[in-house]
Every structure is written in C-alpha cells, then in structure tokens.
KOLMARLUM-910703 format. One record per residue (C-alpha): residue number from 1; chain; y negated, z negated, x. Coordinates in pm, 1 decimal, padded with zeros to 6 digits. Example, Ala and Ser with C-alpha at 12.3 -4.5 7.8 and 13.67 -1.06 7.14 Angstrom:
! KOLMARLUM-910703
- nr kette north up east
- 1 A 00450.0 -00780.0 01230.0
- 2 A 00106.0 -00714.0 01367.0
! end
This chain:
! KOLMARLUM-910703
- nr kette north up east
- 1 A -06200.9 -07162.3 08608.5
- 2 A -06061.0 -06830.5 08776.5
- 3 A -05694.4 -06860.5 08850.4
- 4 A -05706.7 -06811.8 09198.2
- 5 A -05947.9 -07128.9 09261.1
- 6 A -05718.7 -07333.1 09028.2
- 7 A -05447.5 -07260.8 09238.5
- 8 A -05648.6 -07331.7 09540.3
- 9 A -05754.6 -07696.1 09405.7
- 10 A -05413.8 -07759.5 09265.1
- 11 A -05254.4 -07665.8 09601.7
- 12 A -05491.6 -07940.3 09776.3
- 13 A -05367.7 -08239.6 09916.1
- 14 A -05509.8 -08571.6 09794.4
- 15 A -05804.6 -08690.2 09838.5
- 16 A -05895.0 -08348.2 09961.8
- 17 A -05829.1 -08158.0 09575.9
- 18 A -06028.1 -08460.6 09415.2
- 19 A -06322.0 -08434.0 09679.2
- 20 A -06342.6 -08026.2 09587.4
- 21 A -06295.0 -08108.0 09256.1
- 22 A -06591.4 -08308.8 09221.7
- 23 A -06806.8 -08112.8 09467.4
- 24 A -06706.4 -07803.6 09214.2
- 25 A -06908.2 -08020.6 08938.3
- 26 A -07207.0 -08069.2 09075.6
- 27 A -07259.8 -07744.7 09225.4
- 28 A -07160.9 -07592.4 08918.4
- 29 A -07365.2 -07899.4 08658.7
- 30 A -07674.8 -07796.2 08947.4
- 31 A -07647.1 -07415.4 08909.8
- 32 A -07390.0 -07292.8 08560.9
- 33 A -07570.7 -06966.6 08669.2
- 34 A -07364.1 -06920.2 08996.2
- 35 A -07074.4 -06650.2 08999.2
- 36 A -06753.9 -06882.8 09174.4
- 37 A -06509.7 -06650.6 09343.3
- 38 A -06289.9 -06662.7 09573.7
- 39 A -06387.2 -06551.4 09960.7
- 40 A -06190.7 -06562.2 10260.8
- 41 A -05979.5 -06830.0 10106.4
- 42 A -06173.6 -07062.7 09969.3
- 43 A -06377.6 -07120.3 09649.7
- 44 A -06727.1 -06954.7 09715.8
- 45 A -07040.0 -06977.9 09512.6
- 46 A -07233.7 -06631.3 09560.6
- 47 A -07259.0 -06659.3 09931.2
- 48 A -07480.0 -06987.6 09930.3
- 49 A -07162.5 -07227.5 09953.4
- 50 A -06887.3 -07264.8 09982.4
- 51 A -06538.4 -07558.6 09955.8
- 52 A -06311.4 -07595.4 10169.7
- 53 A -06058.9 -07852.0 10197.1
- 54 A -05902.8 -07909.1 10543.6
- 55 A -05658.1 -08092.0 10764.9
- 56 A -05864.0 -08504.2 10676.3
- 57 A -06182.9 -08345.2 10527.1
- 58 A -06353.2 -08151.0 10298.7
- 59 A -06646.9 -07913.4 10391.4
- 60 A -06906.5 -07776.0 10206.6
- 61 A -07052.8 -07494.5 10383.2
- 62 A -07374.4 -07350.4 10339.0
- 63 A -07515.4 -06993.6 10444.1
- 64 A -07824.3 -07062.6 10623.6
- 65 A -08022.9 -06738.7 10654.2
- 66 A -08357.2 -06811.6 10650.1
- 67 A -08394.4 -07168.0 10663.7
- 68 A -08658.1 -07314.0 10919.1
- 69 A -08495.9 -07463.8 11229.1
- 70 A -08576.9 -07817.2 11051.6
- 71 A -08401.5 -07715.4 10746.9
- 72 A -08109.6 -07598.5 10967.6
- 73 A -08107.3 -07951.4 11127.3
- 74 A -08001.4 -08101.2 10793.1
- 75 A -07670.4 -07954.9 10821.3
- 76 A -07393.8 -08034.8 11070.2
- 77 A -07242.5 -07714.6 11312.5
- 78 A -07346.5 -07474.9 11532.7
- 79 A -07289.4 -07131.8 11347.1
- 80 A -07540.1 -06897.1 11297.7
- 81 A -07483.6 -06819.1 10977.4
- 82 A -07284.1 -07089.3 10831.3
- 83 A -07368.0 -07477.7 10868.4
- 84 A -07204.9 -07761.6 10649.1
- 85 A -07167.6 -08130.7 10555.2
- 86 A -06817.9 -08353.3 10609.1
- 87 A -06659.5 -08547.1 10347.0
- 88 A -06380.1 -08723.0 10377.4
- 89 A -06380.8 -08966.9 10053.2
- 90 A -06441.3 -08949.9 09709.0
- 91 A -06680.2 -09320.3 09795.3
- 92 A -06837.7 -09104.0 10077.8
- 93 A -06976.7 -08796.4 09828.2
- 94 A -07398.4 -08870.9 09780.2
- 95 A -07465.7 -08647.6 09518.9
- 96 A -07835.3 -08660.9 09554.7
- 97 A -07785.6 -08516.1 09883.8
- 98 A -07582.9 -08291.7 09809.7
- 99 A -07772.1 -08142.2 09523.4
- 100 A -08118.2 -08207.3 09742.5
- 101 A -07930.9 -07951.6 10015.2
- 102 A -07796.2 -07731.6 09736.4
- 103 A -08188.4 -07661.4 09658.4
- 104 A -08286.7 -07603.5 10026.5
- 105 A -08029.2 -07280.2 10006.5
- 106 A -08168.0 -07171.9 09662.8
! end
C-alpha cells in the first residue's frame, strides 16, 4: 500500500477507516490489476473509483462516462461525471453490489 493512502486510512475516524478499509479489499480482490493512487485527496483507483471517507459516511464514487441513463440510475447524485453509493456501517457494506457496480464501470 502507497504511503500516502496509508496515511489517509490511518488518519480516518472509526467506522469510517474500517468501512475504506474493507471497500479497499474488494475493489482491489475484484481488480489486483488496478493502479491505486492518490487523487484530489482521496484513494483513487485509475479514474473508475474512488474512497472517500467523510463527516458520518463513506462514499465510493464512481466515474460514469458512458454509462446508459439506466446504468447511471444505479448510483446515487447528480454529477455529471461522478455518481456514488453511501455507506455508513461496516453491517451496511453488500459486497455483491458493490462488486456487481464495480463491473458496470469496467
């Protein structure tokens, strides 16, 4: 794990670090092809996804270019660009959806 994200998960608040943690995994389990970096902030997975870990929450953003409008509808948001999914428990995280909207973006 790059140093940067480390410090980034380490710097998380609970149960916002152990959310991102585990998100991490199965993106990474999913795809061990993906380049992780950091990008504006936040641990980014070649500019299909991204973590972030706010204020009650974790998001996991997705870039949406060229989805179908009821691919887009999947997602929660309004952006353009950028649509994602709320979690705010470790009990709440569904990996077969995640990994089932992980696939839509690949």
């Amino acid at each position: 794990m790059n140093k940067e994200i480390k410090k980034y998960l380490d710097n998380l608040p609970s149960p916002q670090k152990e959310i991102c943690e585990k998100v991490r995994k199965i993106i990474l389990t999913e795809f061990p092809d993906l380049e992780e970096s950091m990008k504006n902030g936040v641990p980014s997975y070649e500019n299909k996804y991204y973590i972030v870990g706010l204020k009650d929450h974790v998001n996991i953003g997705f870039f949406i270019e060229g989805l179908s409008a009821e691919e887009i509808g999947l997602f929660e948001g309004k952006g353009k660009l950028t649509r994602h999914i709320k979690i705010y428990s470790l009990d709440e995280i569904d990996e077969k959806k995640i990994v089932k909207l992980l696939k839509i973006i690949i």
